[in-house]
C-alpha positions in Angstrom: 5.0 29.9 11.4 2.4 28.6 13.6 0.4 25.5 13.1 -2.8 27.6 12.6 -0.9 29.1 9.6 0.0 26.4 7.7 -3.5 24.6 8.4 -5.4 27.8 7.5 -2.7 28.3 3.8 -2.7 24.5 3.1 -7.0 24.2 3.2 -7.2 28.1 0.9 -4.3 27.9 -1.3 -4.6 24.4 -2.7 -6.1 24.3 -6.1 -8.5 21.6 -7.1 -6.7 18.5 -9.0 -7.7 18.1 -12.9 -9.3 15.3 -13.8 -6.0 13.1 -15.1 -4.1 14.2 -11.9 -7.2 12.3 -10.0 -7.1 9.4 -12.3 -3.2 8.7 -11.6 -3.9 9.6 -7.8 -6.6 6.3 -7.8 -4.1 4.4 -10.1 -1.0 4.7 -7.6 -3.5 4.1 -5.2 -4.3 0.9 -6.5 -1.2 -0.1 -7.3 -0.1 0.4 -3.9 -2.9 -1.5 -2.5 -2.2 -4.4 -5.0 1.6 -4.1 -3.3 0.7 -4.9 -0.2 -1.6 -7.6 -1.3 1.5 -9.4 -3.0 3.2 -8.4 0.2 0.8 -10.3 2.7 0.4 -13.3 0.6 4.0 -13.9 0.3 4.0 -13.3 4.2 1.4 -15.8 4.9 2.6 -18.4 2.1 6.2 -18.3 3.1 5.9 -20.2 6.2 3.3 -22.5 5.0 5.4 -23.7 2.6 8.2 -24.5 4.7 6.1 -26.7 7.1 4.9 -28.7 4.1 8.6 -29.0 2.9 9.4 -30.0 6.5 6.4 -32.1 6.5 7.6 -33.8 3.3 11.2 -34.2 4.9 9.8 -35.9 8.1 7.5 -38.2 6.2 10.3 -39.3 4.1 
């Protein structure tokens, strides 16, 4: 099956969503959006922290 063919079934054959399959669509979308948030600020915090804790070591 060609390329063409599976664009052209995907985009004629795919129902609309109901309305609660669009509502958990957004949700896992947010959710997944909240992940990544948690994901950068542990990124950014982590070494941050440990130049402070370093700080604190040197100072002492």
């Amino acid at each position: 099956m060609s390329c063409e063919e599976d664009d052209a079934r995907l985009s004629h054959g795919a129902p609309p969503k109901s309305g609660w399959r669009r509502f958990v669509d957004i949700v896992v979308d947010f959710l997944d959006g909240l992940e990544f948030l948690v994901w950068a600020a542990r990124l950014v915090w982590s070494p941050i922290r440990w130049l402070f804790g370093l700080l604190r070591h040197v100072i002492d």
